[in-house]
C-alpha positions as CSV (number, residue, x, y, z in Angstrom):
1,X,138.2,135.2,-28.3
2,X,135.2,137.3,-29.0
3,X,134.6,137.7,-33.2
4,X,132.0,139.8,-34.6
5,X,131.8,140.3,-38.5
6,X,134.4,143.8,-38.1
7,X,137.5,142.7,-37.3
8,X,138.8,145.3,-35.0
9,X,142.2,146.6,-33.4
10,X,144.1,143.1,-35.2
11,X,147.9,143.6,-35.8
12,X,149.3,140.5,-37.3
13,X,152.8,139.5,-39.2
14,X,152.8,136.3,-41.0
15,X,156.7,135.3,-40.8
16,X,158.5,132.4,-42.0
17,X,156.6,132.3,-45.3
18,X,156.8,131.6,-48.9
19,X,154.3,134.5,-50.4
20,X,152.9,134.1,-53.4
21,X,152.3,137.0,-56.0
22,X,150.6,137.8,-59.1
23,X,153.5,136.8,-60.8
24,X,156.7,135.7,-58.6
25,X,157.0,134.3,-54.5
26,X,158.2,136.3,-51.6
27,X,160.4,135.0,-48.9
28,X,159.6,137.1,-46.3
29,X,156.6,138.0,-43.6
30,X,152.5,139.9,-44.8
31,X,151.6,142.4,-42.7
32,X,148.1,142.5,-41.7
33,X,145.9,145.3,-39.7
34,X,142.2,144.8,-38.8
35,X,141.8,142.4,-41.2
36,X,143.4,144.4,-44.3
37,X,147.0,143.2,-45.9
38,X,149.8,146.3,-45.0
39,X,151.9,145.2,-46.8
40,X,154.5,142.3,-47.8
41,X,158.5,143.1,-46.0
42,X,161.0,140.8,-47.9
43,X,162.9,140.3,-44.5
44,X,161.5,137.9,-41.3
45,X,161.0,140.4,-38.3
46,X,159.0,141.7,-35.8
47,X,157.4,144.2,-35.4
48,X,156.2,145.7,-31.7
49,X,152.4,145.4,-31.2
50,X,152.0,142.5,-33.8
51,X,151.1,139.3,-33.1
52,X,153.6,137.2,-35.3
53,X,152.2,134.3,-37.0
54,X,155.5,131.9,-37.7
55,X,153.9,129.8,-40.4
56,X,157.3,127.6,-40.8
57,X,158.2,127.9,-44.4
58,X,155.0,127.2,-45.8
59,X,152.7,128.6,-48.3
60,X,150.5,131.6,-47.9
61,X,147.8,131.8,-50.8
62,X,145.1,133.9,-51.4
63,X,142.2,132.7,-50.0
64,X,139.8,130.9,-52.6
65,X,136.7,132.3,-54.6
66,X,134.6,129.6,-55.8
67,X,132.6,130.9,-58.3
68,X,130.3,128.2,-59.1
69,X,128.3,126.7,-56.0
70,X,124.7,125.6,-55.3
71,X,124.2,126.1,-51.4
72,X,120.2,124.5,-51.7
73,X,119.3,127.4,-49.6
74,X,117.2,128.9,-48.9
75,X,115.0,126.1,-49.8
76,X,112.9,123.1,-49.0
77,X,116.2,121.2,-50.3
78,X,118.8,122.5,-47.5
79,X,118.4,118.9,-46.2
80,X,121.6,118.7,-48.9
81,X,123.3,121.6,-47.9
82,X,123.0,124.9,-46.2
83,X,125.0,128.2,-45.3
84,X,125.9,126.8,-41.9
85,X,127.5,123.5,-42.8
86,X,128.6,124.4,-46.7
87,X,130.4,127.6,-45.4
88,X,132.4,125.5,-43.3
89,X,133.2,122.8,-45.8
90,X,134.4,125.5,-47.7
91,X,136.7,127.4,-45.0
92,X,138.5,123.5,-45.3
93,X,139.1,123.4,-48.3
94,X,140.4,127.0,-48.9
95,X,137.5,129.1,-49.9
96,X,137.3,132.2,-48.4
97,X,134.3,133.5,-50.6
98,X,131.2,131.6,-51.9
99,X,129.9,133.1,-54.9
100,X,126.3,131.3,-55.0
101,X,123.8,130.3,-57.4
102,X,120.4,131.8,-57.7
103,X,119.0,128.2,-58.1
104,X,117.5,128.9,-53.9
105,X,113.7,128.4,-53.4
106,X,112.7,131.1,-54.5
107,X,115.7,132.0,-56.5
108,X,117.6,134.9,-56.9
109,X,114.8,136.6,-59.7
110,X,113.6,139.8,-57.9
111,X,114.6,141.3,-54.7
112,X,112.4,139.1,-52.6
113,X,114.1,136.2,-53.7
114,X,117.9,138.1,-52.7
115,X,116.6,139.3,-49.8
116,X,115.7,136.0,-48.2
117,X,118.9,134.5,-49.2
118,X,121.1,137.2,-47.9
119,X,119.2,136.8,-44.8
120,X,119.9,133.1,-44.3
121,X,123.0,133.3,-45.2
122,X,124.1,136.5,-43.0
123,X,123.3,134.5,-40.2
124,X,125.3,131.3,-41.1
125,X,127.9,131.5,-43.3
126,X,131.3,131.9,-41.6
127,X,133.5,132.5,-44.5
128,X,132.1,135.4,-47.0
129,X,130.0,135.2,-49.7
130,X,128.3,136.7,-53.3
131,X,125.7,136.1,-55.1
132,X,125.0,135.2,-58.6
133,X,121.7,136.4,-59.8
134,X,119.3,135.1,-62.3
135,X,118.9,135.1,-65.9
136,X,115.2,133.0,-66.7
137,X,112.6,133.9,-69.5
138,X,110.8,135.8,-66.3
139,X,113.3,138.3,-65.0
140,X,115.6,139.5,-68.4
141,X,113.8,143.3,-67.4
142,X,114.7,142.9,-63.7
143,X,119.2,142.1,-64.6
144,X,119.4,146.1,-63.9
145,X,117.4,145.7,-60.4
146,X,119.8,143.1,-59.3
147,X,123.1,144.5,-60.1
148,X,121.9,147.5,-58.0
149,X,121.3,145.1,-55.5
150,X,125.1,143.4,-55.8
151,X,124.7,140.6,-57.6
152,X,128.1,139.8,-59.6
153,X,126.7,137.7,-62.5
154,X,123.7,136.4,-63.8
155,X,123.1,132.7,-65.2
156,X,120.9,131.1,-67.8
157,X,120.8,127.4,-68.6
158,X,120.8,126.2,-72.5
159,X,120.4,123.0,-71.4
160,X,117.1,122.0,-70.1
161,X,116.9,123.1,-66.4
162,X,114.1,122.8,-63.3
163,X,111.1,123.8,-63.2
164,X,111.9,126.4,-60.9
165,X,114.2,127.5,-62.7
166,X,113.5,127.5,-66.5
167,X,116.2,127.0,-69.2
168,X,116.9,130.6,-71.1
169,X,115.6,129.9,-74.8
170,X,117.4,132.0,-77.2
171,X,115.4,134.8,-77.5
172,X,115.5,135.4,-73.9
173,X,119.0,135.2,-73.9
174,X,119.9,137.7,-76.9
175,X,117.2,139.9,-74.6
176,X,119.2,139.5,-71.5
177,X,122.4,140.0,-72.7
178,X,120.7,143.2,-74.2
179,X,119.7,144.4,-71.0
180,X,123.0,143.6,-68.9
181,X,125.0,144.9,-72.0
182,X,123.5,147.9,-71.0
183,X,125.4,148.3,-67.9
184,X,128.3,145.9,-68.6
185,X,126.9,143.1,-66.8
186,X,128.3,139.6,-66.6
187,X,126.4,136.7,-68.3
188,X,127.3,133.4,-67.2
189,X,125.6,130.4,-69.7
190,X,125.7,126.3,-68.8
191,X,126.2,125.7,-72.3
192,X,124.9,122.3,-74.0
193,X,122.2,122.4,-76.8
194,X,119.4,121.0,-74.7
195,X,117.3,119.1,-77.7
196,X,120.6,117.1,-78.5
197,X,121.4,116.8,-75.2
198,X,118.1,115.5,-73.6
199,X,117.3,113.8,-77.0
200,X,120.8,111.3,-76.6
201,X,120.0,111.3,-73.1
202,X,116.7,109.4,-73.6
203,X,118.1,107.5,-76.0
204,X,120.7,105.9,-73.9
205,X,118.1,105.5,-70.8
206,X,116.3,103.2,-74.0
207,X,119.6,101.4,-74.6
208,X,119.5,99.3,-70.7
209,X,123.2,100.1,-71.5
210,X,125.6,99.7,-68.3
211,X,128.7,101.0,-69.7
212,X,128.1,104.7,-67.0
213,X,131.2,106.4,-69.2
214,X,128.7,106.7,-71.6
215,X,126.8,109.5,-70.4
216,X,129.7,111.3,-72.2
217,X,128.0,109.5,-75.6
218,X,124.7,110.6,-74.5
219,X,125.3,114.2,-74.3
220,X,128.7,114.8,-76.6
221,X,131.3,117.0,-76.5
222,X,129.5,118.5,-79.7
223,X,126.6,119.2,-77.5
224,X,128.8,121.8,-75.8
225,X,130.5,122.7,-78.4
226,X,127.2,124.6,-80.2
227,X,126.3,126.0,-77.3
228,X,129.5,127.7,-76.7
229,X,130.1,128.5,-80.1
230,X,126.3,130.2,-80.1
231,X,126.7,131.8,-77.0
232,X,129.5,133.8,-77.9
233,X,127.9,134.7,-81.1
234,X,125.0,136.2,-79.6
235,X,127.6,137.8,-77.0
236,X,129.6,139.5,-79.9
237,X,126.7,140.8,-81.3
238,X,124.8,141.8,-78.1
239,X,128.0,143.4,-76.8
240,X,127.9,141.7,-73.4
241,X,130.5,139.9,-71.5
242,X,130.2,136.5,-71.6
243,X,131.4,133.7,-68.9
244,X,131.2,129.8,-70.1
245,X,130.5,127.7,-66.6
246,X,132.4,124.4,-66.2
247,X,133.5,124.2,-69.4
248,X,134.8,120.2,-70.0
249,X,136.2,120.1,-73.5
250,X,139.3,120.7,-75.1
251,X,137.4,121.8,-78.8
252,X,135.5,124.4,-76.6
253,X,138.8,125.6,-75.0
254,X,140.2,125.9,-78.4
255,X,137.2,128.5,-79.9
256,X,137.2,130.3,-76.9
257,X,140.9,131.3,-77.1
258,X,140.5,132.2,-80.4
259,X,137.6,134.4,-79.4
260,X,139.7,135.4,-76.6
261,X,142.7,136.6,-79.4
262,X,140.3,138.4,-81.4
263,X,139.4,140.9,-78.5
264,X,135.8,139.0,-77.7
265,X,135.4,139.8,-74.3
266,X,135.1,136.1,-72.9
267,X,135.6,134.3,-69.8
268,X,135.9,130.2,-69.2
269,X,135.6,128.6,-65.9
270,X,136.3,124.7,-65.8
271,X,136.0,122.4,-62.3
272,X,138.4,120.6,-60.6
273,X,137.1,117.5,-61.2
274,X,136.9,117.5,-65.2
275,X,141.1,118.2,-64.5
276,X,141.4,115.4,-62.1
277,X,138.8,112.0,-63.4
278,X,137.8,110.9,-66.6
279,X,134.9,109.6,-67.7
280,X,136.2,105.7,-66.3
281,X,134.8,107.2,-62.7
282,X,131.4,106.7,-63.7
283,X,131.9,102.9,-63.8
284,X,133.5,103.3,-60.8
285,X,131.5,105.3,-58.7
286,X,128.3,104.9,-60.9
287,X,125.5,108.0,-60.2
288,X,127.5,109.4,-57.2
289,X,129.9,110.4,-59.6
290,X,127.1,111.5,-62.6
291,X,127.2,115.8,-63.8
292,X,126.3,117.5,-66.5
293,X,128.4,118.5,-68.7
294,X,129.6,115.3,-68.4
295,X,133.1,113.5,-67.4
296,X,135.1,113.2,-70.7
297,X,138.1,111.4,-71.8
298,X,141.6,110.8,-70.1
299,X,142.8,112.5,-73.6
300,X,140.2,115.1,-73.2
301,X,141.7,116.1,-69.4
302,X,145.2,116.2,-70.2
303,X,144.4,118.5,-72.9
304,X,142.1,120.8,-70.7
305,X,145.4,121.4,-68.4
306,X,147.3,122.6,-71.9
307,X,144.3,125.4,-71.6
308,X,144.6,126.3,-68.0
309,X,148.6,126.4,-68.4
310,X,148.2,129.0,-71.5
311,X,145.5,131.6,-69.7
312,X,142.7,130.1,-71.9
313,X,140.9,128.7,-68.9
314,X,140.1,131.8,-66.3
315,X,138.9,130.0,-63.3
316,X,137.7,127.0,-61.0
317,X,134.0,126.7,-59.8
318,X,133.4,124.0,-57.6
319,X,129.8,123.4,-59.1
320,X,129.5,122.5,-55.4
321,X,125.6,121.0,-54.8
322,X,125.4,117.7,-53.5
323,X,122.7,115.4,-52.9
324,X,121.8,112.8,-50.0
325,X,123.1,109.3,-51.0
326,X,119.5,107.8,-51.7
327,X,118.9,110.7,-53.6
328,X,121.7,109.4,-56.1
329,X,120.4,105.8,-56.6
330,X,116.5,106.7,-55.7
331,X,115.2,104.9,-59.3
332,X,117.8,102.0,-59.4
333,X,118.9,102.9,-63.2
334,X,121.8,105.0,-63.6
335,X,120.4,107.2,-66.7
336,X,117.2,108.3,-64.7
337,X,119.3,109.5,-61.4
338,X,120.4,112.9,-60.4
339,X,123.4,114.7,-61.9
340,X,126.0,116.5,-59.8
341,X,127.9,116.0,-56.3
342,X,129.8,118.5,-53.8
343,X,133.0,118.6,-53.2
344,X,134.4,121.8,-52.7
345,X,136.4,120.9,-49.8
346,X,138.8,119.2,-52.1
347,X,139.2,121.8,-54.8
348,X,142.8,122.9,-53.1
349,X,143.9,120.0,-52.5
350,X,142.9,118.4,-55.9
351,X,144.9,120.9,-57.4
352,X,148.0,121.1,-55.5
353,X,148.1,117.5,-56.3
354,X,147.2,117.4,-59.8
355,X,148.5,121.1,-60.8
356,X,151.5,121.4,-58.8
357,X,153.5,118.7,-57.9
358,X,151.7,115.9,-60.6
359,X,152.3,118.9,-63.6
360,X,154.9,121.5,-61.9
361,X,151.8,124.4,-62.1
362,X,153.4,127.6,-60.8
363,X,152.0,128.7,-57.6
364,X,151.4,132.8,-59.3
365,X,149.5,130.6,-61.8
366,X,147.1,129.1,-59.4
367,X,146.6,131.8,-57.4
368,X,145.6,133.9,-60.4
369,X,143.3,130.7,-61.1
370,X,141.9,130.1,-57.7
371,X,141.4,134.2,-56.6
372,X,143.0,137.1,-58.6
373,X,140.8,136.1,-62.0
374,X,137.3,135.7,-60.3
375,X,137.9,138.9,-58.6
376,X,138.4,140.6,-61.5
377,X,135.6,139.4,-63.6
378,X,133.4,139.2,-61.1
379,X,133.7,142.6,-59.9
380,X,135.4,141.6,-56.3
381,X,138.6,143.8,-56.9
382,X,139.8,145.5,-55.2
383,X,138.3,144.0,-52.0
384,X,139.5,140.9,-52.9
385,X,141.6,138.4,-54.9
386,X,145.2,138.7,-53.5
387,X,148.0,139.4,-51.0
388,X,148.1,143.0,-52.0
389,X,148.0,145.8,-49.7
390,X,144.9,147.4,-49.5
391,X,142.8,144.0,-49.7
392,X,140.7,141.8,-47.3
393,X,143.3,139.4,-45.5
394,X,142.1,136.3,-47.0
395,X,144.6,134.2,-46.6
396,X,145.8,130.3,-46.6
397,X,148.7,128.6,-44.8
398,X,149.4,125.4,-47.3
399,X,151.6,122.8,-46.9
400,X,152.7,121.7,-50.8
401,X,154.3,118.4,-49.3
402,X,151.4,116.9,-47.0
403,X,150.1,113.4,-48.1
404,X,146.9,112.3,-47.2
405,X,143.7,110.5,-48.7
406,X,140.2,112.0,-49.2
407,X,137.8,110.8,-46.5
408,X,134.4,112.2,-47.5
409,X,133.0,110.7,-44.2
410,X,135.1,113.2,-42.5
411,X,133.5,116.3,-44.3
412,X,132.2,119.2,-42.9
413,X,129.6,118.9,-45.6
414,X,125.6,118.4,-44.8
415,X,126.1,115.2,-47.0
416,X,128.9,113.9,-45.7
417,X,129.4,110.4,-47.3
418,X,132.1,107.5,-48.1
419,X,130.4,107.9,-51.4
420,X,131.7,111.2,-52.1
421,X,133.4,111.2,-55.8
422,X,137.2,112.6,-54.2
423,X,136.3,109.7,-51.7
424,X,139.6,107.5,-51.3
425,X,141.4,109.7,-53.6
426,X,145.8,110.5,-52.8
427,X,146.2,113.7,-52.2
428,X,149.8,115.6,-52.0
429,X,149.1,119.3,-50.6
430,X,146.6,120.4,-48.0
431,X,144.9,123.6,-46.5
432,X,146.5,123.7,-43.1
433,X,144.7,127.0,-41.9
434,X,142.2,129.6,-43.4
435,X,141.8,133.1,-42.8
436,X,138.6,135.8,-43.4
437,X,139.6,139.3,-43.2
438,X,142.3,138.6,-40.9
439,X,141.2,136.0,-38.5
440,X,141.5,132.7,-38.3
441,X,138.3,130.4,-39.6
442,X,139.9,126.6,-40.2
443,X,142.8,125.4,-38.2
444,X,144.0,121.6,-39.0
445,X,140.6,120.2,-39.2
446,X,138.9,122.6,-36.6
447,X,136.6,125.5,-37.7
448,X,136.9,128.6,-35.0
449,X,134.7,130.9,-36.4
450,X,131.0,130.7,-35.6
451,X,128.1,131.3,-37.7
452,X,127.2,134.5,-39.3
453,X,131.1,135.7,-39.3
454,X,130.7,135.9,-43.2
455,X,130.3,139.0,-44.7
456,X,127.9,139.4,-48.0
457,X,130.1,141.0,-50.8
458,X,128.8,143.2,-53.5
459,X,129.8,143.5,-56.7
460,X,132.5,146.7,-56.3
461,X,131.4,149.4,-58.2
């Protein structure tokens, strides 16, 4: 088969399947033409002219929307990962759209800095993709520029940062939020009080300690806690809308549905992996298995799935960016090491097993969680974010009852390692295929599409 990024002349019923909704499941077949969803029929048949996809009783899910990844590229760092080999880690796991962080080389700042990442990845990526823009002390005036250019949110670090990619300081971010207030932009905050943070940081480095769950100690849940509690102050008063990136703790999830009731218009996004491990995977998987915000208590996590059961939580980033393995253990002292890890081709699977079948999570719930809400508040409705008619056919087959373990070896991933932090880990639940826009990407550990089948998708106006 021939693909080119338009998918042309397709007719496709999906029979046989369990379809889930905003709110319910279907029993029935999703009707699909040149890559667009038709409509859903409540009944099994054919139609003439269709090819008919018999997916045997399983799932079909909107496809995924990660809204939090870190692709390293462009940039002299793409030896981690890159739009060819990410992009098809993703179609694995279930994500049909990558929305990307501006943290390239050069990042996402001006147009120079979009316009070399949308060329790199136009010509890799096979499933689609967005961009997140950026929000640094050097380019609060230019927020306006790159919303015109598509970008769906724009993301400042309180926390200490890169040099290439300088924390927000305060007044910066009241200015920013200012500026994408203006035209009801989306400001998107990692949200620790660097001073404390970087302060207990050092401080434990100085301590030789080898407990590793401490790095929860070193930067605590306090530490968030401020920042969140500032950033929606200045939101409230700035008159932006606010998103909280991989929030990890259970006081933060508290304030922000509070802010929530009171008509602040707020947004929290947790990962995967702060509703799967605790903070004992640090001492079990030392810095392979080291982020920012850090891994919390088993308390903490079961408290965390209270919030994404109410609404409070909106959705799940990956925070996707690993590193090579001697990148992880390069100064032999666990405090000094890199923070973070990839993963995204678990996210699925992590949370049919922990959401689903470990804590009987509705399927509406975590499609809403997975697509419809990112869509929404990123500005990807109505092109994407479910099964409705009228938007792209991203879709997944899922079998709720497969077992299998995690082997990280086996990833698609540039960094494809047994050291991976899902590495080893039970799963119940697994992607079986993935479709972009109709056609078939990921089928039972195969990707059929090629490079550069991924569209770039711009914020919907």
């Amino acid at each position: 088969m021939e693909y080119t990024k338009e998918v042309k002349n397709a007719k496709q019923i999906f029979t046989n399947a369990k379809i889930v909704c905003a709110d319910t499941m279907i029993d029935g077949s999703l009707v699909v033409e040149d890559g667009i969803i038709k409509g859903i029929l409540s009944s099994c048949i054919r139609l003439p002219g269709y090819e008919e996809i018999d997916v045997g009783g399983k799932i079909l899910m909107p496809g995924m929307i990660d809204t939090h990844v870190h692709m390293w590229d462009p940039s002299p760092l793409n030896y981690r990962e890159d739009w060819a080999y990410g992009s098809r880690c993703a179609a694995s796991g279930g994500i049909t759209t990558i929305i990307d962080m501006p943290l390239s080389v050069p990042p996402i700042v001006d147009q120079e800095g979009f316009d070399l990442k949308l060329q790199v990845a136009e010509k890799a990526s096979c499933v689609d993709f967005a961009f997140w823009g950026g929000l640094t002390p050097g380019c609060v005036d230019r927020l306006e520029t790159l919303d015109q250019l598509g970008c769906v949110a724009y993301k400042g670090f309180m926390s200490f940062a890169n040099p290439d990619y300088p924390q927000i300081t305060d007044g910066y971010l009241i200015r920013g939020m200012k500026n994408a207030a203006a035209f009801d932009g989306l400001i998107g905050v990692h949200a620790e009080n660097a001073e404390i943070a970087d302060f207990g940081s050092k401080e434990m480095e100085k301590s030789g300690s080898m407990d590793f769950s401490m790095h929860d100690d070193a930067r605590p849940w306090w530490v968030e806690y401020e920042a969140i509690q500032r950033a929606v102050l200045f939101a409230e008063q700035t008159g932006v809308r606010l998103y909280i990136c991989h929030m990890t703790i259970a006081e933060g999830a508290a304030l922000l549905k509070q802010a929530k009731c009171s008509g602040k218009r707020v947004f929290v996004e947790t990962c995967p992996h702060y509703l799967i491990f605790d903070k004992s995977v640090l001492n079990e998987k030392g810095a392979y298995a080291k982020c920012n915000p850090p891994f919390r208590s088993r308390e903490n996590v079961e408290k965390l799935w209270d919030s994404v059961f109410d609404g409070t939580i909106d959705t799940l980033g990956s925070d996707h960016g690993p590193y090579a393995d001697e990148e992880k253990v390069r100064n032999g002292n666990f405090w000094k090491e890199l923070c973070g890890f990839g993963g995204y081709d678990a996210m699925m699977a992590g949370m049919l097993t922990e959401g689903v079948n470990k804590r009987g999570l509705p399927f509406p719930t975590l499609a809403r969680l997975t697509a419809g809400n990112a869509a929404d508040i990123m500005g990807l409705a109505p092109k994407k974010g479910s099964l409705l008619p009228g938007r792209d056919a991203d879709i997944l087959v899922i079998d709720p009852e497969r077992e299998w373990i995690f082997d990280g070896k086996k990833s698609f991933s540039k960094t494809k390692s047994e050291h991976n932090v899902y590495h080893g880990f039970r799963m119940k639940g697994k992607v079986i295929q993935t479709y972009v826009r109709g056609t078939l990407v990921y089928d039972e550990g195969r990707i059929t599409a090629p490079e550069g089948f991924g569209q770039f998708v711009p914020k919907q106006k």
